[in-house]
C-alpha positions in Angstrom: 84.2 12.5 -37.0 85.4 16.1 -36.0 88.6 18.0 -37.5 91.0 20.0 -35.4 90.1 23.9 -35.1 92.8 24.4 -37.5 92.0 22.1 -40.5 88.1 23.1 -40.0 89.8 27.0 -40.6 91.7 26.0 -43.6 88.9 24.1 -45.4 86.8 27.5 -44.7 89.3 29.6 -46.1 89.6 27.4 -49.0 86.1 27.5 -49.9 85.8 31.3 -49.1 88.5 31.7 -51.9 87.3 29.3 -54.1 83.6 31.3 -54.1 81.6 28.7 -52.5 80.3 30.6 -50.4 77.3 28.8 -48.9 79.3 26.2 -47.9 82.3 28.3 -46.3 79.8 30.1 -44.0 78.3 26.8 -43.1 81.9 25.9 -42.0 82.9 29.0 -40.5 79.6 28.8 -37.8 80.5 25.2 -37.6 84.1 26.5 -35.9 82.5 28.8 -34.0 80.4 26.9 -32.0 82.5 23.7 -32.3 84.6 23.1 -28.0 87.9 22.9 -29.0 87.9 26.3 -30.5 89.5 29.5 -28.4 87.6 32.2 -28.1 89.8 34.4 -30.9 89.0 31.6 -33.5 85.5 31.9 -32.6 85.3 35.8 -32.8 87.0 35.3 -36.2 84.6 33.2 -37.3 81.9 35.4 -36.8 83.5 38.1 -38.4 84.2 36.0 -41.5 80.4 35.0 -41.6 79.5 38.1 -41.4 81.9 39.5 -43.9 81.2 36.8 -45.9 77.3 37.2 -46.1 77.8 41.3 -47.0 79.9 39.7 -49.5 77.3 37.6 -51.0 74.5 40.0 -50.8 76.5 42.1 -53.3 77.4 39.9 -55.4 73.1 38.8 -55.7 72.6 42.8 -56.1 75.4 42.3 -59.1 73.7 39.7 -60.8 70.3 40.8 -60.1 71.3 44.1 -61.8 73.2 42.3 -65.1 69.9 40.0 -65.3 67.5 43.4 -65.4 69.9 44.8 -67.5 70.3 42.0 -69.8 66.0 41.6 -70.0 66.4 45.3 -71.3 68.5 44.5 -73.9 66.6 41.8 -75.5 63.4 44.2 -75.2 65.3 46.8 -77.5 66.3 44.1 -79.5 62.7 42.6 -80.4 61.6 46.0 -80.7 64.3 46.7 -82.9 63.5 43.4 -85.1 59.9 44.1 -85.0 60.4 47.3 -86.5 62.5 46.5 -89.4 60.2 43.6 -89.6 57.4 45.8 -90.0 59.3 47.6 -92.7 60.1 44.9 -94.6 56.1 44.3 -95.6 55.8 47.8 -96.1 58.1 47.3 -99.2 56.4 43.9 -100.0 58.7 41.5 -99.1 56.7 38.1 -98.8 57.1 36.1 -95.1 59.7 33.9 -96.3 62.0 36.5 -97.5 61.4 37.9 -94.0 62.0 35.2 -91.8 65.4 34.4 -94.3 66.6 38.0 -94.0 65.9 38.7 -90.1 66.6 35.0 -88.5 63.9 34.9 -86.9 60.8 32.5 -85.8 57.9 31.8 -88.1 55.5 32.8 -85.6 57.2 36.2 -84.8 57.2 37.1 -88.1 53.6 36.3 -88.6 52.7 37.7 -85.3 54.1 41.5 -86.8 52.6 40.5 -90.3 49.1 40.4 -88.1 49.9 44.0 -87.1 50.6 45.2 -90.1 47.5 43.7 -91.7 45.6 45.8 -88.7 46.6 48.6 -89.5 
């Protein structure tokens, strides 16, 4: 079953507003290939594709750069916990009292106690 030119443009300009992106270029190639469009509606379709896919790509950059940022974070963090993890043996605090007093895993507190015991 196909949609009139115009209902196919405000379904793809509804999805283009609503973020779905994917789907809204789908739509928008779909109308400009589709026979009962004009010639303007199919120039403006490729125009929003294109806009569209620059559009996306920025948004990937975006969330590709939040993710690495947010990886660094949590590397500072463990370092961070490590360290005063470490310092806690070095004033004789027993693995219980560690894990109780940082929040964290068993294993990661007896993975820093190996280091200690190393050195």
């Amino acid at each position: 079953m196909s949609y009139p030119v115009k209902t196919l443009i405000t379904q793809a300009a509804t999805l283009t507003d609503t973020g779905l992106h994917r789907r809204a270029i789908r739509l928008w190639r779909n109308i400009a290939i589709h026979p009962d469009a004009t010639e303007i509606q199919r120039e403006q379709a490729w125009l929003r594709v294109e806009e569209i896919q620059g559009t996306f790509v920025e948004i990937q950059k975006i969330a590709a750069q939040k993710k690495h940022e947010e990886a660094e974070i949590k590397k500072e963090r463990l370092e961070k916990d490590r360290l005063r993890i470490l310092d806690l043996f070095s004033q004789g605090y027993t693995p219980v009292q560690v894990r109780t007093m940082t929040g964290r895993s068993r294993s990661f507190v007896s993975e820093c106690r190996k280091k200690v015991c190393r050195t």
